[in-house]
Structure formats: structure tokens, C-alpha cells
N, C-alpha and C positions, 0 to 999 in steps of 0.2 A: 925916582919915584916909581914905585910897582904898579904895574896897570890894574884897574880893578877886577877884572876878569882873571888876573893872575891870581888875586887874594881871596877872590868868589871860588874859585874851581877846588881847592883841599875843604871848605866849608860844607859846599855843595857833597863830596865824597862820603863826609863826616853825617849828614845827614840824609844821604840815601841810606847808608848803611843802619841809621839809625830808626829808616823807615820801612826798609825793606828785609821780609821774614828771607831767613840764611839758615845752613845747617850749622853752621858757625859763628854765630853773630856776635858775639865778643873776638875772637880772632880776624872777623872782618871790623870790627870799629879800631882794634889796634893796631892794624894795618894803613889807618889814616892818621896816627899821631907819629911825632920824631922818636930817633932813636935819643942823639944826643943835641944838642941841649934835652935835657931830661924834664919827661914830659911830667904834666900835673893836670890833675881832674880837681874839685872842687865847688858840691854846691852847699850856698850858702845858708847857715843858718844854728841855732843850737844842737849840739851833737847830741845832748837828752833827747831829743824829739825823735829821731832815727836812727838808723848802725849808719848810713850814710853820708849824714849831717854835720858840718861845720868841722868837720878832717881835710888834709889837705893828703891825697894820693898821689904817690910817686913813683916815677919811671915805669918803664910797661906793667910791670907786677902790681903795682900799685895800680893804677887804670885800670888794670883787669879784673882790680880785689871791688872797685869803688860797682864798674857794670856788674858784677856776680850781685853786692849787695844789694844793687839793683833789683837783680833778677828773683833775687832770694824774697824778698818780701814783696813788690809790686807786678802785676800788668798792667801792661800798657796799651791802649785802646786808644783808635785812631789818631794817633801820633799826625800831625802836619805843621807845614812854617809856612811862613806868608813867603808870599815872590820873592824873590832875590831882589829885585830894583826897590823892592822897603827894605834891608840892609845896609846898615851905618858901617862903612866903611874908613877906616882908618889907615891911612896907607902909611904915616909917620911910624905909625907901631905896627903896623903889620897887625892890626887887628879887625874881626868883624863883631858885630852885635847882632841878632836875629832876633825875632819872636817866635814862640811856636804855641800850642796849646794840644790836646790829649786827654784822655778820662784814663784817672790813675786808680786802680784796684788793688787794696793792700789784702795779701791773699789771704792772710790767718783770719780775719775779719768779712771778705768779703764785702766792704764799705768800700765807695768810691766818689770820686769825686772830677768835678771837670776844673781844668785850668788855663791859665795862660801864663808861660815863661819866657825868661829870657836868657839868652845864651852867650858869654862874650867869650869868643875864640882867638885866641894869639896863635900868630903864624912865625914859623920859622922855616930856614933851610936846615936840613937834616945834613948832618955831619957823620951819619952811619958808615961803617966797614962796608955794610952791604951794598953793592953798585944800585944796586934798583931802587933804593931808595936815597943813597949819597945824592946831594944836592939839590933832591927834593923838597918841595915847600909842603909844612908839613901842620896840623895839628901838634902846638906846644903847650899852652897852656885849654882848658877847657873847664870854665865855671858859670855855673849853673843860679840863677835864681827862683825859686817857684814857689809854692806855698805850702812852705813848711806847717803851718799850724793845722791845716787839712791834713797833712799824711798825720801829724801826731793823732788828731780828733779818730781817725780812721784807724790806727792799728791800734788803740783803746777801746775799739768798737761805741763811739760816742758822737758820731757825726748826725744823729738825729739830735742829742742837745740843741744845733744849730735849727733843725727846723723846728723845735718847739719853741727857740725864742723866734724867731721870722712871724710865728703863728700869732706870737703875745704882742708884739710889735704892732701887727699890721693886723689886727682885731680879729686874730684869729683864723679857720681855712688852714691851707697847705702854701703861706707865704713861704718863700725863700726857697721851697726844693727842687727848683731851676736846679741845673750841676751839681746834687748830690742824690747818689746813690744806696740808699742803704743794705742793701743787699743787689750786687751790680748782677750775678748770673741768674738768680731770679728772673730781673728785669727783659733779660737778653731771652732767656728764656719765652717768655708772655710776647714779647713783641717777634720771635722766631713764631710763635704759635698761633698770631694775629696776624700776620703776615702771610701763612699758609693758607688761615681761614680764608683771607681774603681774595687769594689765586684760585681757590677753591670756590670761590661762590661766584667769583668770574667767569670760572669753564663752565659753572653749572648755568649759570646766567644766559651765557652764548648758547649751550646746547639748547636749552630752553626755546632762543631766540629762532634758532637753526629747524628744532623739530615744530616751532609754530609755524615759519614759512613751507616746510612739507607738507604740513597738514592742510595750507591752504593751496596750495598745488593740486593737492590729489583732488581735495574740491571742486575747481576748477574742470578738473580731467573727467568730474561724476563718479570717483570713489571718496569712499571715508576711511577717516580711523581705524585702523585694524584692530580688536581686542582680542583679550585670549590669545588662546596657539593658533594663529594666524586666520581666525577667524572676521570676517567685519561686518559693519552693521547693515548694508545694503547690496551683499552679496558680492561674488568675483569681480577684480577689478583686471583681469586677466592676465 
């Protein structure tokens, strides 16, 4: 039986790389699948709905075709997976299950939307020519579940249909547009802008704070205020 920390550590690989910006980040995620037994990507769903969807990708070329189509239509935004120790562990199959969740932005549209997926990875040992990787435990299989009918609703540019029924449902308001984006760089935009305002009105705030304790200092000392070009209202304060 493989220990679980032997079947967590290629998973673990598989999703930094998936987390972590590279100059190469499809030749770093293909770097965590086998050579031979021949690897396969796969998430599930109707293949009408994406270039992605409900194909089954094969060997490196494949895997590499499945993250470009990835890349080719969505970003990906805050990308995370829960702990390792929430991890179903399958040591018979050498497989793991994860959850993760991310705000996915279909680029032609600029729609997005928030999720939560799931990932079941089959492990093998790697039968490669290459020593560095021979007998390696490796990313074999890797398929995907998430919510296909979002990315379809999103590159139709039609993911507010969803908040106009939310709206009729729930008698109206802005029910439902929790985890949807309708225009996501917009957003990033306005809360990049809100977010300045707000460091902004803090340093002004503190100066504020700063030059009313001087001003009651110099009080204090028997001068005032300075006005003007260094003029003040009670003469030299020397």
C-alpha cells in the first residue's frame, strides 16, 4: 500500500504549478504528468459548450493542446484548493480527489464567473527513457469537473440572463450576482480605484491628525498658525 504522503507529493506538484505564475507554465504543468503510461487530461462535460469540453487529450501533445485551450479562451483568477488533509485519498487506485475553486474570465467576453471544482488525478510510476523521470510517481490521468454551463453562458456573453432571473425569483434587486461577473476587468478596475481612494484618504487623514497635534503644540509654546509665506498671526515665534 503507498503511503499517503507518497500519493499527495505529485498532486501537491501538479497544483502549485497550477497556482504559481512561470514563464513557462504549461511546460511546467507537463513536467508533473508521466511519460509512459500515456497521459490524459479530461474535463467533463459537452464538447458544444467549449473547445475544451468533453474531449478526451492524449499524451504530452495532447495535455499541452487541452492547457493552450485553456489559455486560449479563459483567465484564471485566484486559483486555490482546500488543505491536503480534505483530500480523498485512494491508495488501491493510486488516486486523489481534491476541491478547488477560482473566478474564470472567458476573454472574448470578458464575463466571469466564480466556482468550485473538482479534480480526480490518477497516479502512476513513470516508465520514461528519461532517468529523471523513470520510476517517478507521476500525474496519469487528470479530469476535471466544474461548471460547464457558466463557461457556455460566458462566451455567448449571456451570464446576466442568470441575474435577470435571480431578480424575478427573488422579487426583484440584484439577487443572484454573488459569483458573476459581468464584465470582470471593469470590476478589478473600480475596486483597484477604491482601494487607492481609500490609502489615500488615510494618509490624508493621518496628516490631518499629525498637523492638528502641531498646531496644538505651538499653542502650548505661545505661538500660532503660520499663514501666508511664513507669516503668523501673533508675530515671531522665534
Amino acid at each position: 500500500m503507498t503511503p499517503r504522503t507518497t500519493l499527495l507529493d505529485p498532486v501537491q506538484r501538479l497544483t502549485q504549478a497550477l497556482t504559481t505564475p512561470t514563464r513557462s507554465p504549461i511546460s511546467t504543468l507537463l513536467s508533473t504528468f508521466t511519460t509512459q503510461p500515456t497521459p490524459l487530461a479530461h474535463e467533463h462535460g459537452l464538447p458544444q459548450l467549449a473547445p475544451f469540453l468533453g474531449r478526451s487529450f492524449t499524451g504530452l501533445d495532447g495535455v499541452a493542446r487541452y492547457f493552450e485551450l485553456l489559455a486560449d479562451h479563459l483567465a484564471i483568477h485566484d486559483m486555490a484548493f482546500e488543505p491536503d488533509e480534505s483530500w480523498v485519498v485512494d491508495d488501491t487506485n493510486q488516486a486523489v480527489t481534491l476541491r478547488g475553486s477560482a473566478t474564470f474570465e472567458w476573454k472574448a467576453t470578458r464575463q466571469a464567473w466564480d466556482e468550485t471544482f473538482v479534480y480526480r488525478v490518477a497516479l502512476a510510476e513513470d516508465a520514461s527513457s528519461d532517468p529523471l523521470k523513470r520510476g517517478s510517481l507521476r500525474v496519469w490521468e487528470y479530469r476535471v469537473w466544474a461548471d460547464s454551463g457558466a463557461a457556455y453562458l460566458a462566451r455567448l456573453g449571456r451570464l446576466g440572463e442568470l441575474l435577470q432571473a435571480g431578480a424575478r425569483e427573488g422579487g426583484g434587486g440584484r439577487a443572484g450576482v454573488e459569483g458573476i461577473h459581468l464584465d470582470y476587468q471593469i470590476e478589478v478596475r473600480e475596486a483597484t480605484e477604491k482601494e487607492t481612494k481609500k490609502k489615500r484618504d488615510a494618509e490624508a487623514g493621518r496628516g490631518d491628525a499629525t498637523e492638528t497635534r502641531k498646531s496644538r503644540d505651538r499653542k502650548k509654546s505661545g505661538c500660532q498658525d503660520v499663514l501666508g509665506s511664513g507669516l503668523n498671526v501673533y508675530g515671531s515665534c522665534g
